[in-house]
C-alpha positions as CSV (number, residue, x, y, z in Angstrom):
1,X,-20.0,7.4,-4.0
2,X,-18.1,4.2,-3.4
3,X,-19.9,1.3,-2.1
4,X,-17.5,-1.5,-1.1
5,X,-13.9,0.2,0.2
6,X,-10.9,-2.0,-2.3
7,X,-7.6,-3.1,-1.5
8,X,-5.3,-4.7,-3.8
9,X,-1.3,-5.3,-2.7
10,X,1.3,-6.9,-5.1
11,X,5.1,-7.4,-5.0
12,X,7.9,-7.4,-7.0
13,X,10.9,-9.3,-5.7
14,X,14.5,-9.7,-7.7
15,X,17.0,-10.6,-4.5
16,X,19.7,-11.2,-7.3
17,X,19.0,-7.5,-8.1
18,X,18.6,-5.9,-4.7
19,X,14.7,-5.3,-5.9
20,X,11.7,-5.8,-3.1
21,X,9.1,-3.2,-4.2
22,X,5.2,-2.7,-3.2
23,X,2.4,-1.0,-5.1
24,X,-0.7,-0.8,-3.2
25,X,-4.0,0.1,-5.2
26,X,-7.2,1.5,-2.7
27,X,-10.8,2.6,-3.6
28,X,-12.5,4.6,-1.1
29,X,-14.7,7.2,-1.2
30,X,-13.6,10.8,-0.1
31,X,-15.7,13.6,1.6
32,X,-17.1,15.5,-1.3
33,X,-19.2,12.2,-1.8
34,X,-17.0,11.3,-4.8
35,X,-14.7,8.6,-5.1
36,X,-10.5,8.3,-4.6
37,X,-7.9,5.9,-5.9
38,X,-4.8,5.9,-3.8
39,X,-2.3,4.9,-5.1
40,X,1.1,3.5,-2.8
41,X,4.5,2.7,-4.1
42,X,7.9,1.9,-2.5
43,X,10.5,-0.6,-1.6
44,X,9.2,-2.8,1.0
45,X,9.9,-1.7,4.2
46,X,10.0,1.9,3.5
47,X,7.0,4.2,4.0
48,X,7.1,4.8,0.0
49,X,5.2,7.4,-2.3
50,X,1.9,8.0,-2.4
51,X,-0.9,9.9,-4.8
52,X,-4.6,10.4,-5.0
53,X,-6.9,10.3,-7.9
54,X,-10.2,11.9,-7.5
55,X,-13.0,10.7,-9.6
56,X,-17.0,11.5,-9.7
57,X,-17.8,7.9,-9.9
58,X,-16.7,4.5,-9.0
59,X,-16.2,2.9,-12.2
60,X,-13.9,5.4,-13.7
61,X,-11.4,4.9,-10.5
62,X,-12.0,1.0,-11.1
63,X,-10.8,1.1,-14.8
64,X,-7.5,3.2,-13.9
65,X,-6.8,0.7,-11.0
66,X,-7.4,-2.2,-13.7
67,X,-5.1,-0.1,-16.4
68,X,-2.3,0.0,-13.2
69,X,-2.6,-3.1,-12.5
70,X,-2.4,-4.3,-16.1
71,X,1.1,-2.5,-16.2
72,X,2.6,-3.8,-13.2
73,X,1.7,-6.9,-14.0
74,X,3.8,-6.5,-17.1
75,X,6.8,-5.8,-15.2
76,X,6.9,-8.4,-12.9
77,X,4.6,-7.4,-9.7
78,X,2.5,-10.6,-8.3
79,X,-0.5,-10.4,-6.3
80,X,0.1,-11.6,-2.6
81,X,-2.4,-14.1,-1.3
C-alpha cells in the first residue's frame, strides 16, 4: 500500500527542432490495496499517452520510476522546479 502519493514532471525542450515534450511519473496506490505507477507522455499541450503499472509493493514501483527517470534523463528531459 502506498504511503506518501509521488509526482515527478520533467521536460524536454529543442525549439530549433520543433520538440516540447512532457513525461510525468505518479505513485499512488490503487483499490486492490496495491500500488500503481502511472506513467504520462506527450508533447506539451496535448493530452498525451498514458499507462499503468501495477505493483504489490511500493518499492518495486519506486525502482521502475527511478529506472525511467534515469532514461529520460539521458535524452535530454530536465526536472521543472
Amino acid at each position: 500500500m502506498t504511503l506518501q502519493p509521488f509526482n515527478l514532471y520533467i521536460e524536454r525542450r529543442e525549439p530549433d527542432k520543433n520538440m516540447a515534450r512532457f513525461y510525468a511519473l505518479s505513485i499512488e496506490p490503487n483499490l486492490f490495496g496495491g500500488t500503481s505507477l502511472v506513467r504520462s507522455w506527450g508533447r506539451i499541450g496535448s493530452r498525451g499517452q498514458q499507462k499503468i503499472h501495477v505493483f504489490d509493493s511500493e518499492l518495486k514501483a519506486f525502482d521502475l520510476l527511478l529506472t525511467l527517470l534515469r532514461r529520460k534523463h539521458s535524452r535530454g528531459y530536465l526536472l521543472l522546479r
